[in-house]
C-alpha positions as CSV (number, residue, x, y, z in Angstrom):
1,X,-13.0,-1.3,-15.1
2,X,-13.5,0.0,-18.8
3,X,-13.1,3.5,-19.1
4,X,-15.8,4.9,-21.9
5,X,-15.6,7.2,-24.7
6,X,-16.1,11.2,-24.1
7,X,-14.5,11.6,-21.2
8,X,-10.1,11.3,-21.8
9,X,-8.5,14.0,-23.2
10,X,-6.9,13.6,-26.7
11,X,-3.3,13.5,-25.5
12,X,-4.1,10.8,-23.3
13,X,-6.2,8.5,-25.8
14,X,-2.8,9.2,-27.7
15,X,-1.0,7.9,-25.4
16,X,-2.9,5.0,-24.4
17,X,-2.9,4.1,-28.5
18,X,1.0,4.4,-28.5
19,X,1.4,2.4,-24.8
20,X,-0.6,-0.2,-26.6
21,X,1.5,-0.8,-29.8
22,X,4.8,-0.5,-27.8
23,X,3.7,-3.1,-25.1
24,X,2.1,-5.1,-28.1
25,X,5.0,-5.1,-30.1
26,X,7.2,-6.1,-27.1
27,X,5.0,-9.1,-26.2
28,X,4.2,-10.6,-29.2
29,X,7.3,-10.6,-30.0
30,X,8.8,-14.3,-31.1
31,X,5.4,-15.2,-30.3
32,X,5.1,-19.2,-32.0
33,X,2.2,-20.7,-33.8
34,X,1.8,-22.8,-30.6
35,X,1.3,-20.6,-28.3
36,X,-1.6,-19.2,-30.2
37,X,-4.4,-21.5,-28.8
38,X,-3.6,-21.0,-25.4
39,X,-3.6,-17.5,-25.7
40,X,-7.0,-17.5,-27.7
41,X,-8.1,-19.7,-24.6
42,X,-7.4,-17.3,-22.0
43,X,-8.5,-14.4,-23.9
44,X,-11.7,-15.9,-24.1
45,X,-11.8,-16.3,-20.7
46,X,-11.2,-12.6,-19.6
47,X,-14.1,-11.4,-22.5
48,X,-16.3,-14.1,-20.6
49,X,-15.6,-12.9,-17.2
50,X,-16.0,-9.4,-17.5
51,X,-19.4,-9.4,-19.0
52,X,-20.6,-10.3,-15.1
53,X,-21.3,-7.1,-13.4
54,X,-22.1,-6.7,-10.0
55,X,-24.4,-3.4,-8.8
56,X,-22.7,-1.1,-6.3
57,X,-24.4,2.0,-5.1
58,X,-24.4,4.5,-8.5
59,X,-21.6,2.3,-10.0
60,X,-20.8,-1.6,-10.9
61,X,-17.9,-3.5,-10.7
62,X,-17.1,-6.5,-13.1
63,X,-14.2,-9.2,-12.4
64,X,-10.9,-8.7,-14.3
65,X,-9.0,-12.1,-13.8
66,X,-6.2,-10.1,-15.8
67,X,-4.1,-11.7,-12.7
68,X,-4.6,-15.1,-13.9
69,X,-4.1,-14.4,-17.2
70,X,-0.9,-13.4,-16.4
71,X,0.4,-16.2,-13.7
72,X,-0.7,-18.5,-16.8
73,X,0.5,-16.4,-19.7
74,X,3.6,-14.4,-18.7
75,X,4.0,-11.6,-20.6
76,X,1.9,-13.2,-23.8
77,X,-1.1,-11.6,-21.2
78,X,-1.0,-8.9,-22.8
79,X,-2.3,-9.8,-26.5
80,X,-4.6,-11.6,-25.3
81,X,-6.4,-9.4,-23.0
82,X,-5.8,-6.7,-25.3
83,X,-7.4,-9.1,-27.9
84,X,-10.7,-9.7,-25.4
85,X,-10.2,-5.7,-24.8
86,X,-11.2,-4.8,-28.3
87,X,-13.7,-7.2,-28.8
88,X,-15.9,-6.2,-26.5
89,X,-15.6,-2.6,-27.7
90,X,-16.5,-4.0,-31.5
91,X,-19.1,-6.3,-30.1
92,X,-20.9,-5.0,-26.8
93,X,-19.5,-1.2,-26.9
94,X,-17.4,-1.6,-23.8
95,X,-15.7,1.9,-23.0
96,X,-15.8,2.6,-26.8
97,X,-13.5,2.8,-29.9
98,X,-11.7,5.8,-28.7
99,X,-10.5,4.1,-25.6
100,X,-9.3,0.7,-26.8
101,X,-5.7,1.8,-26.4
102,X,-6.5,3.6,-22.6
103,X,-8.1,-0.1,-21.6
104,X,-5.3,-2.0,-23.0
105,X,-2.7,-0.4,-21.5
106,X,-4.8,-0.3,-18.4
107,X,-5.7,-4.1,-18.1
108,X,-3.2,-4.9,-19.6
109,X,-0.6,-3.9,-17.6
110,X,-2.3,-5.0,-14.5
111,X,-1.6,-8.4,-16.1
112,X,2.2,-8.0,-16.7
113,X,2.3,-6.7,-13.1
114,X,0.8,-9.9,-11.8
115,X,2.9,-12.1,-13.9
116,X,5.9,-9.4,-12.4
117,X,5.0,-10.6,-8.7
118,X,4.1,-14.3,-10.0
119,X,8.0,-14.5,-10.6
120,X,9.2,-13.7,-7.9
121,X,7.8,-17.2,-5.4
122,X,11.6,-18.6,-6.8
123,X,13.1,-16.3,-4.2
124,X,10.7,-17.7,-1.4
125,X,10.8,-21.0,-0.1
126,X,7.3,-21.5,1.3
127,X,6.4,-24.9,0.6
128,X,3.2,-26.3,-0.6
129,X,1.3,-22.9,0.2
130,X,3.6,-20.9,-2.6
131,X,1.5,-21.2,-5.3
132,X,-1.5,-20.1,-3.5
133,X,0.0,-17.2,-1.7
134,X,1.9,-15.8,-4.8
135,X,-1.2,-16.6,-7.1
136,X,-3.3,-14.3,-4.5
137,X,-0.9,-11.6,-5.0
138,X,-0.9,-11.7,-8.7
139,X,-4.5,-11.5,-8.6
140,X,-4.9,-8.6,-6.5
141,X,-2.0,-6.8,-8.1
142,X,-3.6,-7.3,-11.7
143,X,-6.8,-5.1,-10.0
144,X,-4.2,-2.9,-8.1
145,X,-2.0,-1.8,-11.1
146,X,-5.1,-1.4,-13.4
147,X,-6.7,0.7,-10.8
148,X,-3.9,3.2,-10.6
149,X,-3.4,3.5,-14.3
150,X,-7.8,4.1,-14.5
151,X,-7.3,7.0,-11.5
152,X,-3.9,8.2,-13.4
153,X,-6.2,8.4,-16.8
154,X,-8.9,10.1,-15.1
155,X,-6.3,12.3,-12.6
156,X,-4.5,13.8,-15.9
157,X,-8.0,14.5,-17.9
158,X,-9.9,17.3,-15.2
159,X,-10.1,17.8,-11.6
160,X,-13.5,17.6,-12.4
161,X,-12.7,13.3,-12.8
162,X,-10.7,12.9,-9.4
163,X,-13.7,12.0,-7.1
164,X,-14.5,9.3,-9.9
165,X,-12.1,8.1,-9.7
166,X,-12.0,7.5,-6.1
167,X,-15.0,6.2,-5.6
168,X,-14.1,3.5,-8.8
169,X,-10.8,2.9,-6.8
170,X,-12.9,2.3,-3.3
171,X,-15.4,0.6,-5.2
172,X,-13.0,-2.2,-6.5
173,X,-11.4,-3.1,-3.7
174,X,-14.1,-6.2,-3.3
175,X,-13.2,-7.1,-6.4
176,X,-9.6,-7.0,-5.1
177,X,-10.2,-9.1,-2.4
178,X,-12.3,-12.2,-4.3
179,X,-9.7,-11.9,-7.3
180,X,-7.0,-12.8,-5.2
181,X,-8.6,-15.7,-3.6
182,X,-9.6,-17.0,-6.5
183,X,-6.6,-16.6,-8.5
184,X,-4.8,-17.9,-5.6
185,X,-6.9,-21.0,-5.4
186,X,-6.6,-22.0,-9.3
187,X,-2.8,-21.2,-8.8
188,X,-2.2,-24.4,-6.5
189,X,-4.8,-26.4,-8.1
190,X,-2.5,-26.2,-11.5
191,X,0.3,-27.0,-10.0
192,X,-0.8,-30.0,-8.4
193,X,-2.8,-30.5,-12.0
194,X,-1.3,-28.8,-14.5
195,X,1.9,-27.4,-13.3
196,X,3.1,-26.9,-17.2
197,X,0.1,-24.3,-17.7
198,X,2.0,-22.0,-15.6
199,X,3.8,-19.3,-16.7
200,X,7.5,-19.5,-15.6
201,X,10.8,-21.0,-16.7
202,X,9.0,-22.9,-19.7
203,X,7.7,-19.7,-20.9
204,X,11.2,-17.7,-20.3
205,X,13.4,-20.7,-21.7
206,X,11.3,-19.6,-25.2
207,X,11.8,-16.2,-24.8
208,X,15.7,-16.4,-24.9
């Protein structure tokens, strides 16, 4: 879901530059020294997992997992995948140079979203099945979120980009669908694991 170079309009490469050092400047901030490794960690993860494309019809989809870096991040998601985000532009030429702020914002915020709904299984007493029902939402809102922001880029470039941007929408919805399962499933093995890898009152307790 990497939008490429030569095809946004200047003011919205602007934009994406300045969404990225606002939302980069608000989650880093009182960022420790030891949260560092685990943030390198899942940034690796996301460059690792979106360098597996799947072939559909004239396009390909890749998996995201920005939902799991969020439920296991919190807000710290963001620099890392923004991290993975221009890696892959410096080292593979994923969308391009031009459109490292567009992607950040976009898969980035997809991540902060998930983390969003993550927090909210405090309000739901569901038992042993919260983790996995809230982690399955996170995942598919991390493709949801970054899916609107990809049509809005494309929506405010040319009409001439709208029906790309459907068929990119329609084309992710697999993706959609296996993220959340996924994400879900690695949600309640942690917390029968590794419940402290979790993003949630740890996290916010450090963020005070």
């Amino acid at each position: 879901m990497h939008i490429a170079d030569g095809i946004l309009s200047a003011p919205v490469l602007a934009a994406g530059f300045g969404g990225t050092a606002l939302l980069a400047a608000v989650t880093m901030r009182k960022m420790g020294h030891e949260e560092i490794p685990e943030v390198s960690v899942m940034s690796a993860v996301f460059f690792v997992v979106n360098l597996i494309h799947i072939p559909i019809g004239p396009t390909s989809i890749h998996f995201i997992m920005n939902g799991l870096v969020g439920v296991i991040l919190g807000i710290r998601a963001f620099p890392a995948i923004m991290l993975g985000v221009i890696l892959q532009a410096l080292l593979f030429g994923f969308g391009g140079v031009t459109v490292i702020g567009v992607n950040c914002v976009m898969l980035g915020a997809g991540a902060l979203g998930a983390y969003f709904i993550w927090q909210l299984r405090h309000r739901f007493p569901l038992g042993d099945r919260l983790e996995m029902i809230f982690g399955g939402l996170a995942g598919a809102t991390g493709v949801f979120v970054s899916g609107l922001i990809l049509a809005a880029a494309l929506f405010s470039t040319g009409e001439e980009y709208i029906a790309t941007a459907e068929y990119a929408l329609a084309a992710h919805i697999p993706a959609l669908i296996i993220e959340a399962i996924v994400v879900g499933a690695c949600a309640s093995f942690l917390k029968k694991t590794r419940p402290d890898l979790l993003a949630g009152q740890v996290l916010q307790k450090k963020m005070e």
